[in-house]
FIGUVO-708145 format. One record per residue (C-alpha): residue in one letter; z, y, x. Coordinates in steps of 0.1 Angstrom, whole numbers, plus 5000, padded with zeros to 4 digits. Layout:
<pavexs>
AZYX;...
</pavexs>
This chain:
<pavexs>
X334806168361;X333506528358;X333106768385;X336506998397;X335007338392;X337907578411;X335507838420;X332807998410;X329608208425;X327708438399;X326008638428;X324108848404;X326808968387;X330109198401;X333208988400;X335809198388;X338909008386;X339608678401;X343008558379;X344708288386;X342608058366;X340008248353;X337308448371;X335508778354;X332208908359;X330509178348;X327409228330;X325809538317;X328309608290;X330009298288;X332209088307;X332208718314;X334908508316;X335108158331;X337707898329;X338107758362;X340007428365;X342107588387;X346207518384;X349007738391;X352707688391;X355107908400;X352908188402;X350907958426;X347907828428;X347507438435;X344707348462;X343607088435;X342207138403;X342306928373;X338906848360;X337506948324;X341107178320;X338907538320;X336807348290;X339907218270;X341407578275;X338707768261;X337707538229;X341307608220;X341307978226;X338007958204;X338907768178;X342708028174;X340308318182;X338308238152;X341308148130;X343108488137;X339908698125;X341508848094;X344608888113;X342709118146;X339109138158;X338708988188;X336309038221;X333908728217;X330308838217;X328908508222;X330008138234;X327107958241;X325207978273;X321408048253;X323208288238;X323608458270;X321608718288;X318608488305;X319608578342;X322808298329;X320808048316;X320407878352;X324407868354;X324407618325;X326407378341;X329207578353;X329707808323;X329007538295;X331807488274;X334207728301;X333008028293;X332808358268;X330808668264;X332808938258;X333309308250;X334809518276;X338009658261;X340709828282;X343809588284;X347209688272;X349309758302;X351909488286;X351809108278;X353209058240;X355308748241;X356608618208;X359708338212;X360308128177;X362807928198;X365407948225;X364107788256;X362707868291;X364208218308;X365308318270;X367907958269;X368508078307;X369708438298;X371408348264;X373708088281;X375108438299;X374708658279;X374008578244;X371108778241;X367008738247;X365408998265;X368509228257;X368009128219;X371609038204;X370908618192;X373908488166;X376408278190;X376507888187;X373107868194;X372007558219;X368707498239;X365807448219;X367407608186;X365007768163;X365708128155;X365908298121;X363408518128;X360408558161;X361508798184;X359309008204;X359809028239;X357309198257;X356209258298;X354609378325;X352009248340;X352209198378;X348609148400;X351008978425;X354608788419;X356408768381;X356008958353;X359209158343;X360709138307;X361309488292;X362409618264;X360509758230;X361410138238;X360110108275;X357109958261;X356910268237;X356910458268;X354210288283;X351810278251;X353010488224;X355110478199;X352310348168;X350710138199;X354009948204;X354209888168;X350809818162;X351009548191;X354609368179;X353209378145;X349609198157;X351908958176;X354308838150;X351608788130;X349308608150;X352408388160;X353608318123;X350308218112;X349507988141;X353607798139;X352707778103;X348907598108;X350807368140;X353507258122;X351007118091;X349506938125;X353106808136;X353407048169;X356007318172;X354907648189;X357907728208;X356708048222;X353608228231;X352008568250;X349108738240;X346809018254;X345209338234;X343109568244;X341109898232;X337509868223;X335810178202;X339710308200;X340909988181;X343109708191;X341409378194;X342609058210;X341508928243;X341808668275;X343308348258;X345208258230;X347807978220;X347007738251;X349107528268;X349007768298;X349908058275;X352207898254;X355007588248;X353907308225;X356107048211;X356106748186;X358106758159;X358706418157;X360206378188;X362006768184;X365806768191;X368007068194;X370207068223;X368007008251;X364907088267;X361406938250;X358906718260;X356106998264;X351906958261;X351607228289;X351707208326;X356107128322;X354606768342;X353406978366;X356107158371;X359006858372;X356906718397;X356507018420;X360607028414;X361206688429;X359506818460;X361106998496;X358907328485;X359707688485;X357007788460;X355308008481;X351407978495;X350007728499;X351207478474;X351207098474;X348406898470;X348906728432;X348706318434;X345706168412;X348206018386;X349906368384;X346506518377;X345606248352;X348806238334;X348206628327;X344606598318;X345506338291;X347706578277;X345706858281;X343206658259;X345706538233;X346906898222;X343207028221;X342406708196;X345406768174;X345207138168;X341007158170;X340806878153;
</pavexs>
């Protein structure tokens, strides 16, 4: 089995940000990121990792990064560790495979989430309300329905606790008016082209979030993109309207952590090996299906 890696030590470089799975350094002009195999729930994160899961996460954010060019530029400079400046190349076997090069845009104060179906908070606040996000939905709608049309829901971003869903015109007043457009447009986009190249594969993108930033005054697309920690994945051919899906993300995770006497506060649970293992293998199946 391959090694846990939950932490890492660049001492050379400046850590700038320490996420909740990935860890940013920076160098010279550039930043680099690392997927740890770090795992949180509930806005916490596990004391156990899950082994190879920074890896599996990044080949998928390459392989959508690279199919979204003509979409949005993105921030990859360079992927492989030669290709790194040579104070790196001794690092080989932490950041091999878990890690990216890239330029160092300013991030959009927001997190663009596009929802192609009604589950998660969205089911939650439709069941009361008949609305997403305070967008109107058409009644008779059940969990798990597809909707006509994406909606965009955007958020904050919080350094500490949960994000907070707001609405397009307070994003306007956070970004700008063209910003906000340019950023629900890049979204919807990005989203209808990857649930169109899933569904050829057989897996439903339920909903997503994606991060922008500024580089040289354009908008480019950074951090992750379409993973099973940033997004819901189902199969269509076990899909059913009218309750919740069987998900490739951390959902086994999560139902475990549910059946627990824990208040989802610091420190979490320990995960059991077959817990860890069971998520690994699906980890691994979504990253064959849609890399190929």
């Amino acid at each position: 089995m391959s090694e846990v890696i939950t932490a890492t030590n660049i001492h050379e470089l400046k850590l700038v940000r320490k996420g909740k799975v990935r860890d940013v350094y920076e160098i010279d002009e550039y930043l680099l990121i690392i997927a740890t195999d770090r795992v949180s729930a509930f806005d916490v994160v596990l004391p156990n990792g899950i082994a190879g899961k920074g890896k599996i996460l990044t080949q998928i954010s390459l392989y959508w990064f690279d199919q979204m060019k003509e979409i949005i530029p993105n921030h990859i400079v360079a992927t492989a560790v030669r290709d790194y400046p040579a104070l790196l190349h001794k690092y080989d076997n932490v950041l091999s495979g878990r890690s990216m090069l890239v330029k160092k845009a300013r991030p959009m104060p927001v997190e663009c989430i596009v929802r192609g179906y009604l589950s998660g908070s969205g089911w939650k606040e439709y069941k009361t309300r008949g609305s997403v996000c305070g967008i109107e939905l058409p009644s008779g709608l059940v969990e798990s329905s597809r909707l006509k049309e994406p909606i965009f829901t955007p958020s904050t971003k919080a350094d500490e606790g949960h994000d907070v869903n707001i609405g397009f015109d307070e994003m306007r007043s956070l970004v700008g008016d063209d910003m906000a457009l340019q950023l629900r447009d890049a979204s919807l986009g990005i989203y209808k082209r990857a649930r169109e190249m899933a569904e050829k594969k057989g897996i439903i993108i339920a909903d997503t979030k994606f991060e922008f930033g500024l580089y040289d005054n354009k908008l480019i697309l950074i951090d992750e993109v379409l993973t099973p920690d940033s997004s819901r994945f189902w199969s269509k051919k076990t899909y059913q309207p009218g309750r919740a899906q069987d998900s490739y993300d951390k959902q086994i995770i999560r139902d475990y952590l549910l059946t627990l006497d824990w208040d989802q506060t610091y420190p979490g649970p320990i995960l059991p090996d077959a817990i860890v293992k069971k998520s690994l293998e699906r980890y691994k199946e979504i990253c064959n299906i849609i890399t190929g």
